[in-house]
MILOLO-970975 format. One record per atom (N, C-alpha, C, O, CB): residue in one letter; x negated, y, z negated. Coordinates in steps of 0.02 Angstrom, whole numbers, plus 50000, padded with zeros to 5 digits. Atoms other than C-alpha are relative to their C-alpha. Glycine has a CB too. Example, Ala and Ser with C-alpha at 12.3 -4.5 7.8 and 13.67 -1.06 7.14 Angstrom:
// MILOLO-970975
A499554994150000/A493854977549610/A499555006050000/A499035005949967/A500505000149938/S500424994150003/S493164994749643/S500395005549963/S500145011049955/S499805002350071/
This chain:
// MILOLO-970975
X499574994050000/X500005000050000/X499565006250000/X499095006049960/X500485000049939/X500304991549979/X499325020650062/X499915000649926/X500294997349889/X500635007450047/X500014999250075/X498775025649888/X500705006449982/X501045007149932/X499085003149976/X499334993650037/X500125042049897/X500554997349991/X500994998849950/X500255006850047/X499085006049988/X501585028249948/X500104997949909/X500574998449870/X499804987850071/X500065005150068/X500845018449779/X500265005749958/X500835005349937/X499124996249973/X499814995550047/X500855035249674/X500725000949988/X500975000449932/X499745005750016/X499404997550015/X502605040349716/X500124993449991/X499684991949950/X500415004750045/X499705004750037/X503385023149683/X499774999249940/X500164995049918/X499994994850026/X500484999350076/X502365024049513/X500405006449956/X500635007049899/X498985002850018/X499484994050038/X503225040649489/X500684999550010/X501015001749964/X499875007250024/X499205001449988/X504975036749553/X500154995849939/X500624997149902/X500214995550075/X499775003650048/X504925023849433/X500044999449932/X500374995749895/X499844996750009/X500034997250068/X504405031849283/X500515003749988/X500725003149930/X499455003849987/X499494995950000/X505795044349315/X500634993949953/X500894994349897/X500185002850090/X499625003350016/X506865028849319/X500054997349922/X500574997349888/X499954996350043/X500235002050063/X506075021949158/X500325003749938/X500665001249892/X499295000950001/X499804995150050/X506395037549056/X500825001149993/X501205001549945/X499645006950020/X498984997450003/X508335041649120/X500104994849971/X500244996849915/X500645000950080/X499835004050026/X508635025149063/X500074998349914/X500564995849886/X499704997250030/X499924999350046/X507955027048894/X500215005049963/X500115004949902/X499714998549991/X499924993950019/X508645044448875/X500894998749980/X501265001349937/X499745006050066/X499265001549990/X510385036748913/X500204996549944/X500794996449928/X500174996050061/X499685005350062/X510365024448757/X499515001749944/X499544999549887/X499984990450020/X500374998950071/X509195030148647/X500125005749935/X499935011049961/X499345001350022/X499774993350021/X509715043648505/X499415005350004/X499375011050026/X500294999749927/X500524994750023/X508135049748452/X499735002650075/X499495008250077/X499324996449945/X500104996749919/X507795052748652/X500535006149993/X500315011849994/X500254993750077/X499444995150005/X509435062848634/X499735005049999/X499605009050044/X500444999849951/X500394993550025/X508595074148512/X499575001450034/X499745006950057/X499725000149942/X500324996249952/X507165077548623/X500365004250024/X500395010150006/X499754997050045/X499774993649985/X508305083948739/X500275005349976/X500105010650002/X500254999650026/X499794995550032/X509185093848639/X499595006349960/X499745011849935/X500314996549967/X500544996050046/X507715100548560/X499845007050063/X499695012350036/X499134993649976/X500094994549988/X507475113048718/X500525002950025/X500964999150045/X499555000650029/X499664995550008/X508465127548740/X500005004450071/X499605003650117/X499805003149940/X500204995949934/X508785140648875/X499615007649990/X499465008949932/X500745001650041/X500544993850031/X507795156048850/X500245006650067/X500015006250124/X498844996650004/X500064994249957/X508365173148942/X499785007149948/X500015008349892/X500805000950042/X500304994349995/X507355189748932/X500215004950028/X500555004550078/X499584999550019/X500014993149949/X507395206248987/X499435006049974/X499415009349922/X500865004150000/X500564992550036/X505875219648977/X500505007350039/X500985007650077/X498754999950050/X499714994449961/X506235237349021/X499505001550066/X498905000750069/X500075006849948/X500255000549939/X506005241349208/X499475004450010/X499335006150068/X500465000950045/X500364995549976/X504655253249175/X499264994849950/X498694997249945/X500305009449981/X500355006150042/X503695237749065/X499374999450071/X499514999350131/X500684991049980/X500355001949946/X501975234849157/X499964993250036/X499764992050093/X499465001449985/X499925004749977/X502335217849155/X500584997650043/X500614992150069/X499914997549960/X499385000049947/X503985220049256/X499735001450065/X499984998650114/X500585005549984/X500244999149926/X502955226849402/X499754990550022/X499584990450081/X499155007249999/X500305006149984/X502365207049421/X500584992549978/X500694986850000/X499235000249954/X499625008950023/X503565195249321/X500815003450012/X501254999449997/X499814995749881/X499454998449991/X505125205449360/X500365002449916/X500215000149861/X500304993850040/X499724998550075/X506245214549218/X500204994449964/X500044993249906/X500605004549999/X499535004450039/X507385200149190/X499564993050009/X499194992450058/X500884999850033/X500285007749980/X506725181249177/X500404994449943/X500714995749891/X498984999649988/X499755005550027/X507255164949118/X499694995350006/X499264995850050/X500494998650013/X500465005050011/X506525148249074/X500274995449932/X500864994949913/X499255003649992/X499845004050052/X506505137448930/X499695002649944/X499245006849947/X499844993450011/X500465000050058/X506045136848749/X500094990649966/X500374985449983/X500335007549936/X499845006350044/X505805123848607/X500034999549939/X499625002949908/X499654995750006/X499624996650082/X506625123248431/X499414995849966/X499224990049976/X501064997149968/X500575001750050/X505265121848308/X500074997949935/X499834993749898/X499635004849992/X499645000750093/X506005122348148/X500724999749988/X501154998750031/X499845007149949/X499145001949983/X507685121448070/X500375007349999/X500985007450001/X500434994249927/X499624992550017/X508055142648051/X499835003950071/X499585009550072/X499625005149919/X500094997249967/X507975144948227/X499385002750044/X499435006450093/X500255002249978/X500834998749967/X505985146848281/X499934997350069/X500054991250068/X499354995849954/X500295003149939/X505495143048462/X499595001350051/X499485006550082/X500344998750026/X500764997249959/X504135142448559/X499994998950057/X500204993650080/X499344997249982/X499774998449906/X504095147848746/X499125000750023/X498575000149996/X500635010850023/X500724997749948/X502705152148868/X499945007249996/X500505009450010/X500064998150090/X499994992550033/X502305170948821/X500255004650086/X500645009450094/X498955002949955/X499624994249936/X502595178049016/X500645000049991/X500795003750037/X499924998150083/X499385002649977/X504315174049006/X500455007149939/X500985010249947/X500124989049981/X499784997050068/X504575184448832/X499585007749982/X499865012549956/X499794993949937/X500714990649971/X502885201348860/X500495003649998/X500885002950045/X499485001950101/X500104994049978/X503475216748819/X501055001250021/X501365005450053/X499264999750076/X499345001550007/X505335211048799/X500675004049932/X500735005049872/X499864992449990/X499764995850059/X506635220348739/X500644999249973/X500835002549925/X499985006550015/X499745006750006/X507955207548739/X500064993550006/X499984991650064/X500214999950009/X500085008349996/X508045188948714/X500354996949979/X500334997349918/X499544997049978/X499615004250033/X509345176648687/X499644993550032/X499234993350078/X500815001350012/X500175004549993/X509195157948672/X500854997349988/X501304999949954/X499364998549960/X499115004650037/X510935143848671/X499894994949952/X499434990849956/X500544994850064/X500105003850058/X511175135248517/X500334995150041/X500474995450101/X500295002249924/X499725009849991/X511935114348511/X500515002350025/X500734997950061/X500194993449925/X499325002349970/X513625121248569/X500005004350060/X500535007250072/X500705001249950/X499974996749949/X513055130048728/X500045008949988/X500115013250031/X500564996850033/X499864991850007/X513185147848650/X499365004450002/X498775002749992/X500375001849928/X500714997249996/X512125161848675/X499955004149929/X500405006949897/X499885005350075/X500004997450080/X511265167948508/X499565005450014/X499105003350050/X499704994549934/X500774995949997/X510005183548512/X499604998249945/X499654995149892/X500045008449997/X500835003450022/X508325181748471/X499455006850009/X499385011450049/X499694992150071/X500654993349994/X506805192848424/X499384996650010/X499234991149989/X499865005349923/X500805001450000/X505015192048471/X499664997749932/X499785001449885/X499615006850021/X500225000550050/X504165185248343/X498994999549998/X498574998449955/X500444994249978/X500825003649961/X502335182148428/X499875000650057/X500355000450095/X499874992850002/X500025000449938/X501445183348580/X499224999249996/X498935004449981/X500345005950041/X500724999849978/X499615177848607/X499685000250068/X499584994550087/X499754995149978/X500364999049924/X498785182748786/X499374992649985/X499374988850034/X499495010750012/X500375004649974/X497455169148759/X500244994350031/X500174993450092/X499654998449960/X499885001849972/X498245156148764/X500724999950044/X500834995850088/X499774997349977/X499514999249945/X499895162048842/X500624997649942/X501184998249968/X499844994450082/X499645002450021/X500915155348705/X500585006249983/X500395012049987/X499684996049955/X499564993350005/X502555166948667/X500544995349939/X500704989549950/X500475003450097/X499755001750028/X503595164548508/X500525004849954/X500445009949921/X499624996749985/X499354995050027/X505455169048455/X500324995249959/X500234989149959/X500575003350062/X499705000250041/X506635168748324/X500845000850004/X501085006449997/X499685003549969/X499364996149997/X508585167148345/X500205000449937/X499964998249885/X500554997250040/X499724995750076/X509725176248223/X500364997249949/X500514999949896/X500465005650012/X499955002850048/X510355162248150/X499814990850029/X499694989250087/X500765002449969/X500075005249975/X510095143148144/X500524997550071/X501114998350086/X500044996349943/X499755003049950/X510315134748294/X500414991450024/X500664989150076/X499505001250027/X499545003850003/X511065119548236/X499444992150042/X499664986350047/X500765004250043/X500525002949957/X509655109848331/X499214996949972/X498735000349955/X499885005750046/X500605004150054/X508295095348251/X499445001350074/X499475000250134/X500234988449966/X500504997049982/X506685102748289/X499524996150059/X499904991250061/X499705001449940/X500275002349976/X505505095048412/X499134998749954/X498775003749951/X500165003250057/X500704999050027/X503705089048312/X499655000750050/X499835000350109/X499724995049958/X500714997949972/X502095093148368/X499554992150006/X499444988349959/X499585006449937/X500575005550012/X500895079148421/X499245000850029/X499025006350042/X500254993550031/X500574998249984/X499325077948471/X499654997850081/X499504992250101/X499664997449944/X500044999349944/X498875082948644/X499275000450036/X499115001950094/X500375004850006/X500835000849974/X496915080548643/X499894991350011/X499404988150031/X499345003549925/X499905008950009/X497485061148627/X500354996350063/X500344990350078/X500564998149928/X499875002249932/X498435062848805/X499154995550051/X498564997350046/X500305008750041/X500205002049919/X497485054348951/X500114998750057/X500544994550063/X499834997250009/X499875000549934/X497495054549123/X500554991650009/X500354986249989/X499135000150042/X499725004749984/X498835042249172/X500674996649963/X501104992249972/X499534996850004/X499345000150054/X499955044049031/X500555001250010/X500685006550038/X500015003649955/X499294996049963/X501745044849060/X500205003849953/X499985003049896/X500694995450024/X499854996850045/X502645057748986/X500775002950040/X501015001950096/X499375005149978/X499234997749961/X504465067548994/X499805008050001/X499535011449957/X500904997949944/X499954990149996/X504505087049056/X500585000349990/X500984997750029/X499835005150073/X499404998550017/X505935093248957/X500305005750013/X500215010549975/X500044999349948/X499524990550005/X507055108849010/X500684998849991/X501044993949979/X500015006150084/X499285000150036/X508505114248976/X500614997050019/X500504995150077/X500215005749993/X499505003749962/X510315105649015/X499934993849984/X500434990850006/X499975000550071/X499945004350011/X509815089848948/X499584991950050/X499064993050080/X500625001849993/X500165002249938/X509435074649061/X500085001450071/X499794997850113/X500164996149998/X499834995549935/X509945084149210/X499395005450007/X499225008150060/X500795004549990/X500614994250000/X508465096249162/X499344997149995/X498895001049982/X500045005249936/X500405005950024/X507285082449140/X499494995850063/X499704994650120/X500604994449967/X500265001649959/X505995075349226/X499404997449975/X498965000749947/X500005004250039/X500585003150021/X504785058949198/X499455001050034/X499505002950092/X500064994149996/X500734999249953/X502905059749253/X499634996349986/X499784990449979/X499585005749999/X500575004549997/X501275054249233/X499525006649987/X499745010850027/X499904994950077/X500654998050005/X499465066449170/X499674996350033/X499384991150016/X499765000649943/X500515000849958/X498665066049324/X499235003750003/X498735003050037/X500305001150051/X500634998150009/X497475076549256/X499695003549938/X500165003849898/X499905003450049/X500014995250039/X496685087449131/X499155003050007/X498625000050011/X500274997249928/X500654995149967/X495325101049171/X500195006349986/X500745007849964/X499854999750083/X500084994550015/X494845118049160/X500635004050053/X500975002550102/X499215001650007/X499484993449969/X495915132749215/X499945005749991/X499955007249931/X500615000449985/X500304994249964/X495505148149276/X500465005050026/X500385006650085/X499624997750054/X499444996249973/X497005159749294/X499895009550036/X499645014050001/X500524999649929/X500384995049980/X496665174749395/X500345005149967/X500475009350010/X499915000750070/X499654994550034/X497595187349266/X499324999649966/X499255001350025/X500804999149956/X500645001450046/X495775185149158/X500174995149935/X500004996449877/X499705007749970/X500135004650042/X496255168849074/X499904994350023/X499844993050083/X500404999649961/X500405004249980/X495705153749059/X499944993949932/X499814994749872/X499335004250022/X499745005250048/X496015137948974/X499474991850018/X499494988150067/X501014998950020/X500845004649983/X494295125048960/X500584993050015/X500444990450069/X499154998549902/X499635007649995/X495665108048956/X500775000350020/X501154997449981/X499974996049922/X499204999049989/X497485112049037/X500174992550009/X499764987950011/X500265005150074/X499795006049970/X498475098049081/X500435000550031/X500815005450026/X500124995549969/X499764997749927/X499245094549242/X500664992749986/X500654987849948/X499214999350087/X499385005749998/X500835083149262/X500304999550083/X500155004450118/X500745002949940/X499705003649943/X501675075749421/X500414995349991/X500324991649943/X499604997450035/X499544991949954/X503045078049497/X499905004249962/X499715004349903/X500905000950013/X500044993650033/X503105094149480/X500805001749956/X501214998249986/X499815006050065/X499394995950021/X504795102749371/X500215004150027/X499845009050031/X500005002549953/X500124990449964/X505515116849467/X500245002849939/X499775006449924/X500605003850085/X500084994350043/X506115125949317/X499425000849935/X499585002949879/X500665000449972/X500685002050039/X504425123549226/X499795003149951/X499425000549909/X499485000250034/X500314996750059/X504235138949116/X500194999149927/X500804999749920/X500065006250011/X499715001150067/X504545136348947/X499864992349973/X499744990549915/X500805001650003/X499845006850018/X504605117148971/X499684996249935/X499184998749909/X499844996250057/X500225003750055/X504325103948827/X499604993450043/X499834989450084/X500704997749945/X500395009049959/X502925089248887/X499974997049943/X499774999849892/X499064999350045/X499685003750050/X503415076248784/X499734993249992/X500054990050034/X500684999850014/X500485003850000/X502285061548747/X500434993849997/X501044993749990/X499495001449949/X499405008450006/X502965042048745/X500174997749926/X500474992549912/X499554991550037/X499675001350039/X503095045048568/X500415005849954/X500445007149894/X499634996349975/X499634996649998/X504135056848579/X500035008049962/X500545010849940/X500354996149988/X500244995150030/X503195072348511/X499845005650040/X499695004550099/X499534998149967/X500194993049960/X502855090048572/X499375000150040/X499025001449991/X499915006049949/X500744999149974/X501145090848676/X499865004050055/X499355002950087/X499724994050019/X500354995449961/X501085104648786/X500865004550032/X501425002150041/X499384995150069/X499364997249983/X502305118848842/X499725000450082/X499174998650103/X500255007949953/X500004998949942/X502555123249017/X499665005150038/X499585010150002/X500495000150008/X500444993449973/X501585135549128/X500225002750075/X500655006850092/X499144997750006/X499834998949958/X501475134949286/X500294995450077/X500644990950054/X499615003349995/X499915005449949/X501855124349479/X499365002450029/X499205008450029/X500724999650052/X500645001149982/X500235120649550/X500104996450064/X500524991950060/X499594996249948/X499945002149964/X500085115849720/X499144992150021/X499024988850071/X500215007050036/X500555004149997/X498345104149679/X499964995549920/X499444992949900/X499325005450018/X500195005450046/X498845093949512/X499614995049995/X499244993149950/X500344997749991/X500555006749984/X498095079749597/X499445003650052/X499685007650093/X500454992050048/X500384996949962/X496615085649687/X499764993950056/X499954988150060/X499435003749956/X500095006349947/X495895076349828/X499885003550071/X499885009550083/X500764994550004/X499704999449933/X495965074650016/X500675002650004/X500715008150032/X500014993850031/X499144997750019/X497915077549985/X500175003349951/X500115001149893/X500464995049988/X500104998750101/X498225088149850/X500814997949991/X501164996350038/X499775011449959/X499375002350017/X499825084049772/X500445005149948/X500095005449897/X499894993049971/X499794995150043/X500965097349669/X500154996049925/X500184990049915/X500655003750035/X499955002750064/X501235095549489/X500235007049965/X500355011850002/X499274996149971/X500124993950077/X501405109249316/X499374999749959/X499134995549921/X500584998649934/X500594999250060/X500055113649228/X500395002149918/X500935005049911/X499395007850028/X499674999750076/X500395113849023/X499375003249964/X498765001949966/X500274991349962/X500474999350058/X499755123448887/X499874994549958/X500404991449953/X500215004949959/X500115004250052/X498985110648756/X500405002349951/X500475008449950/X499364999449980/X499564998650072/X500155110648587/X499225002149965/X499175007649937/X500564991449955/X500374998050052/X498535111148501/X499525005050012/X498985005549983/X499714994849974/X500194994450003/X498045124948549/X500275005949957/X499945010349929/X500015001050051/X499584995050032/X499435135148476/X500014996249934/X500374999949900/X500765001850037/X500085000650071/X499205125848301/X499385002849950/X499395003949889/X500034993549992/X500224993050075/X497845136348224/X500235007649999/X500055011649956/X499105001949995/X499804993849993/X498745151948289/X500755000749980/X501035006149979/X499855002050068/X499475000550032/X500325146348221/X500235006949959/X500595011249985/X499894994349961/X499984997150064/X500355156648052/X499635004350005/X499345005549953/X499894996749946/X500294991850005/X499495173448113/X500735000150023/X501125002249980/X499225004350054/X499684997749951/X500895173648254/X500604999549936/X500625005049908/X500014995850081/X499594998350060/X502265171148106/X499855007549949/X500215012049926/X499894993549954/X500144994250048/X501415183048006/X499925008950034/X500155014350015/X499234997549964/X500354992350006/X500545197548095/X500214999750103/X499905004050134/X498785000549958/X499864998249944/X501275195248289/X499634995550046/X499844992450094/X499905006750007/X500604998649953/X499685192448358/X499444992149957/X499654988749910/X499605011149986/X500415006750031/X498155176948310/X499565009149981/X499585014650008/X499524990650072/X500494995750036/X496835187048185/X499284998750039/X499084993750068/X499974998049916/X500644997649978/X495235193148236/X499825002450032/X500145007750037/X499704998250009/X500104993349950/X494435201948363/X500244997150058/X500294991150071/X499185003350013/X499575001649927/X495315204448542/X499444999950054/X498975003850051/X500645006650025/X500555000949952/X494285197548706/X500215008050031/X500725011250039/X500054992050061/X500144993949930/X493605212548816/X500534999150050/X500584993150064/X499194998750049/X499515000849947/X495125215148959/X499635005650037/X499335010150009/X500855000949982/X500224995549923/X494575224549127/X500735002050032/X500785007650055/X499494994250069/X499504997949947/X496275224949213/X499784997350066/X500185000250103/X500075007850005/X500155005549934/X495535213349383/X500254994149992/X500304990149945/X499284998250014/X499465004649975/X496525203149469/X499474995950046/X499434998450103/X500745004150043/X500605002649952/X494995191049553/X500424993350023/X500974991650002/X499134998249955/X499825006649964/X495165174049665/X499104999050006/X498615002750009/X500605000750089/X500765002949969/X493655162049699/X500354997750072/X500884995650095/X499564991949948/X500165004349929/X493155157549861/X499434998149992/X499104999649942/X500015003550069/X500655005050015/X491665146249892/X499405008049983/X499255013150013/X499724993250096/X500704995450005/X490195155849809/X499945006749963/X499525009749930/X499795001950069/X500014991750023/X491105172249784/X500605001449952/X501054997149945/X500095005750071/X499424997550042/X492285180949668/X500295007450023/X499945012550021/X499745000349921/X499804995149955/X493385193149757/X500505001949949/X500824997949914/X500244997950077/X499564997550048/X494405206949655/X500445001750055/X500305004750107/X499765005849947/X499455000249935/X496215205049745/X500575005949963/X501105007649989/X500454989950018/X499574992650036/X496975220449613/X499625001349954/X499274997649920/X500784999649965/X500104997350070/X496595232149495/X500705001949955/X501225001849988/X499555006950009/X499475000550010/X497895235449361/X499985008149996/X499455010049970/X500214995149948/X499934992449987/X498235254749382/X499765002949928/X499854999549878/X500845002550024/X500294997950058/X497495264249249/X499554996449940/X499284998649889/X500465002149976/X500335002250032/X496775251949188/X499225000149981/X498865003050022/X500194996550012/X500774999549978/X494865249149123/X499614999750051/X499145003750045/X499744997049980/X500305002049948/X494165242649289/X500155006650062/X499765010350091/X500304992250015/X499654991049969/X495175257749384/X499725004749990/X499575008750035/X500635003249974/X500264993850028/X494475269349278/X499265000950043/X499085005750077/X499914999249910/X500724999049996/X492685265249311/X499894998050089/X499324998450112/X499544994249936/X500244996849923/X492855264649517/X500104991250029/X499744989650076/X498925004950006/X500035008149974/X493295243649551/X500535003450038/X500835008750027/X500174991849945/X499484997049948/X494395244449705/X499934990450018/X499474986350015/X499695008450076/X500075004949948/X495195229749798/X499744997050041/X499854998950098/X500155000250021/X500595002249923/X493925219249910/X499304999749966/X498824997349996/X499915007750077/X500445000550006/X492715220849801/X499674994649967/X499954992649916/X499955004249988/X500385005750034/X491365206049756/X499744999149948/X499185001849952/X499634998650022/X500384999650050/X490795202849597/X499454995149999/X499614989249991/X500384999849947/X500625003150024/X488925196449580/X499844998249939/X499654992449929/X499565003350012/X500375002850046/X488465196949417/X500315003549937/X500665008449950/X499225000950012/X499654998150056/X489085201149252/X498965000549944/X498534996449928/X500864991849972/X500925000050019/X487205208949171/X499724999450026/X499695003350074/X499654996949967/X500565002449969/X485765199149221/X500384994650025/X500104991950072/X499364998649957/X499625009149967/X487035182349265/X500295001450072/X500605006150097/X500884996249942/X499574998049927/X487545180349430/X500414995449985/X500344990149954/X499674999350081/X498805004850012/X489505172949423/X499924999050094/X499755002350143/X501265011049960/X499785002549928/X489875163449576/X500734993849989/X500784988750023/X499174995650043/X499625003250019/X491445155949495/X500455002549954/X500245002049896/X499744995849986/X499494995850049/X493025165349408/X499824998149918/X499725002149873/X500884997750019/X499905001750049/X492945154249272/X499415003749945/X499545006349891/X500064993050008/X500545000350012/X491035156849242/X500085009949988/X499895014049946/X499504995450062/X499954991050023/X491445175849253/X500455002549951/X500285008249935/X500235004850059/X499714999350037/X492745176849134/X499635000649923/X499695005149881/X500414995850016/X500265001050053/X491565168248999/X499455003749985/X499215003649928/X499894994549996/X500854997849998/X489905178049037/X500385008449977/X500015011649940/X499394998950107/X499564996250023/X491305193249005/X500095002649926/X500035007849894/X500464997350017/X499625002450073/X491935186848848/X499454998749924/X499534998749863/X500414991450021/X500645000650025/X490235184048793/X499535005649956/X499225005449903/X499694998550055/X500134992849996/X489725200348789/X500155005549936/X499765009749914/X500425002150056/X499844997650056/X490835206348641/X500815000649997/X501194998650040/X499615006249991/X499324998750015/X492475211348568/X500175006150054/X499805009550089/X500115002049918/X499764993649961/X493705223648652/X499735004250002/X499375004449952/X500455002749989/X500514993350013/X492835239648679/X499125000350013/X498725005050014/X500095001549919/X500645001549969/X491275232148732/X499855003650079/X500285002450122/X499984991750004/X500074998849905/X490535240648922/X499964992350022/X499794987549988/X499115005250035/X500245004649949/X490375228549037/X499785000950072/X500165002950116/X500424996250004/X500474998049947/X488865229449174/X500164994050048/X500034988050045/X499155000849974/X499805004049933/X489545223449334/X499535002850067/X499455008850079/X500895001550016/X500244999149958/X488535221349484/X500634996350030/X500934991450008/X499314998750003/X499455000749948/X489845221749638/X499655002150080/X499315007150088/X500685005849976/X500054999849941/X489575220049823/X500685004450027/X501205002749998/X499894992950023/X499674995549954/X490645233149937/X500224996950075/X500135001250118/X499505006150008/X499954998749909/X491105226350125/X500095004250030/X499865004750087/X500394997650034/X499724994349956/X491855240950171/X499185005050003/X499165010350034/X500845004849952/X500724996049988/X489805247550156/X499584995949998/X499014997950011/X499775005249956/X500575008050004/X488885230050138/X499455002549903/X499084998649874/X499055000250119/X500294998150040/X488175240149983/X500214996649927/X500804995549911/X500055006350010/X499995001250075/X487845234149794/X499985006149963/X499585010749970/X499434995949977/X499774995850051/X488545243949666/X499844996649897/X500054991349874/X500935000650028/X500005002050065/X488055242749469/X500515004549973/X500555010249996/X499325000249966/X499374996350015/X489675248649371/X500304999249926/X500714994649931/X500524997750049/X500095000950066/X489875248749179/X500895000549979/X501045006449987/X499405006349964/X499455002050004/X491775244349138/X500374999949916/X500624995049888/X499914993650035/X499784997550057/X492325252848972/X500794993049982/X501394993549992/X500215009950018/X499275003450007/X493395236348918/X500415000549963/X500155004249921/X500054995149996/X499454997850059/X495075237348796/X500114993250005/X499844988750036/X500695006050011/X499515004650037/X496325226248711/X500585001350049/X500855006650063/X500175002049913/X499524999849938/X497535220648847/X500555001649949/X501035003049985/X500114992350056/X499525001250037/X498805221748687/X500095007750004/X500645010449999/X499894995949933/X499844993349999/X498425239748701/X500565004050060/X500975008650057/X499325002750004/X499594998949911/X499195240848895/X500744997749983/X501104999650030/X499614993450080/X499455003150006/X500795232648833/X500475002949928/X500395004449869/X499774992450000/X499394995650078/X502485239148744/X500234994749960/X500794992149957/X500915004650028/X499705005050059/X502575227848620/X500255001149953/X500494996749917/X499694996649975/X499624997450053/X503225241148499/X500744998949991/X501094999049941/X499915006150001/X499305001049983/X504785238148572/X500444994549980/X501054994049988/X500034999950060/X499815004750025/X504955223548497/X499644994749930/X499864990049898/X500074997850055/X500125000750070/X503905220948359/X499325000249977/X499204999649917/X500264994349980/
């Protein structure tokens, strides 16, 4: 059998596997039930509305029993309403309670219990490649969708993050944000992110979701309860919007006023070297960045020009992306 023929019957059948036990099992029940629908709205002058749109929707997942749930943070940035539906389909409002830019995690609070047994946490450094698992959204088994960790690797998001171990799932979910990845024993292990058109890499690439790790968001738990935000110092932000291509790192936006703006980065332009390092790899430039110091650190960028074939050295006054964002607005 073609190895892609083999895959999808491997995945068709896991699908099958799971509806089956979703259909008779209770404590499967509760999974589903455990995620929720999640709608947003920032205000239309929100910087993050120029990119993710005012209004959005997606999923969350009930954490506790007074209403806590934890989403994918784009979905929730800078938000200045949020409801979630409790067990009887109703819509409840909900406040921000959290938002970390590292790893992307976003976490709210509705206004009263939701009537809804929590989803636990398991441990998502214990996945491996080949593992089946359930992507949970909202609606129940109808929102649902079995897979397989076809992968887990670095990630490199061209907003300036960057995640050393994501994990990738196949099939892909189409409503993916928010989602619950749900291990075979039936525990929390990674929220939802994004659709990836190279889960499986290869000759063929194959689509899939990439997932935040759960354990990532468990030592940041109990700042984001407490103080909004994870404690300590905030990475250096530029405002560049880069892509790799073989060799090079090409800035494909600046964010308007932002640090990188300020100091003269323009569209098109190449980044060489971050200091004395030459970066020939987003990821590798992110860290040599990050390296450097807390928010407020310069950062000495050597940049190539096409539009003059000329090298430019360019010192990049960086901030606290938390600073660029109305988060007063909500808490």
């Amino acid at each position: 059998m073609r190895p892609l023929l083999r895959l999808s019957t491997i995945l068709i059948a896991t699908c099958l596997t799971w509806s089956v036990a979703l259909a008779n099992d209770e404590p499967s029940r509760d999974v589903l039930a455990a995620v929720v629908k999640l709608d947003a709205e920032a205000p239309a002058d929100a910087r993050s509305s120029r990119t993710l749109g005012a209004k959005r929707s997606g999923n969350g997942v009930v954490i506790d029993q007074n209403g806590l749930v934890l989403t994918i943070g784009y979905l929730i940035i800078e938000a200045m309403a949020v409801t979630v539906q409790d067990s009887q389909g109703k819509t409840v409002p909900a406040e921000v309670v959290g938002f970390d830019n590292d790893t992307g995690f976003g976490l709210v609070r509705a206004s009263r219990p939701l009537g809804i047994k929590p989803l636990p946490f398991g441990d998502s450094a214990a996945l491996a490649e080949g593992d089946p698992v359930l992507v949970v959204g909202h609606g129940g088994g109808e929102g649902s969708v079995g897979g397989y960790v076809v992968s887990k690797r670095e990630f490199a998001g061209y907003w300036e993050y960057l995640l050393d171990q994501a994990i990738f799932v196949s099939p892909p979910h189409g409503n993916w944000g928010g989602t619950a990845l749900v291990s075979q024993q039936g525990r929390l292990v990674g929220i939802g992110s994004l659709l990836v058109n190279d889960a499986i890499r290869g000759s063929v690439p194959m689509p899939g979701n990439m997932f935040v790790p759960i354990d990532l968001f468990k030592p940041i738990f109990a700042d984001l309860l407490t103080g909004g935000r994870p404690s300590g110092p905030r990475k250096p932000w530029m405002g560049i919007t880069s892509t790799d291509h073989p060799g090079l790192i090409v800035v494909t936006r600046v964010t308007p006023d932002g640090p990188a703006a300020k100091a003269g980065i323009k569209p098109g332009d190449v980044v060489v070297a971050v200091g004395e390092k030459q970066v020939t790899k987003v990821a590798d430039f992110y860290r040599n960045v990050w390296a450097l110091g807390p928010a407020g650190t310069a950062i000495p960028l050597t940049i190539m020009r096409p539009s003059d074939g000329k090298a430019y050295s360019i010192n990049v006054p960086s901030a606290s992306r938390y600073d660029f964002m109305q988060f007063k607005r909500t808490f």
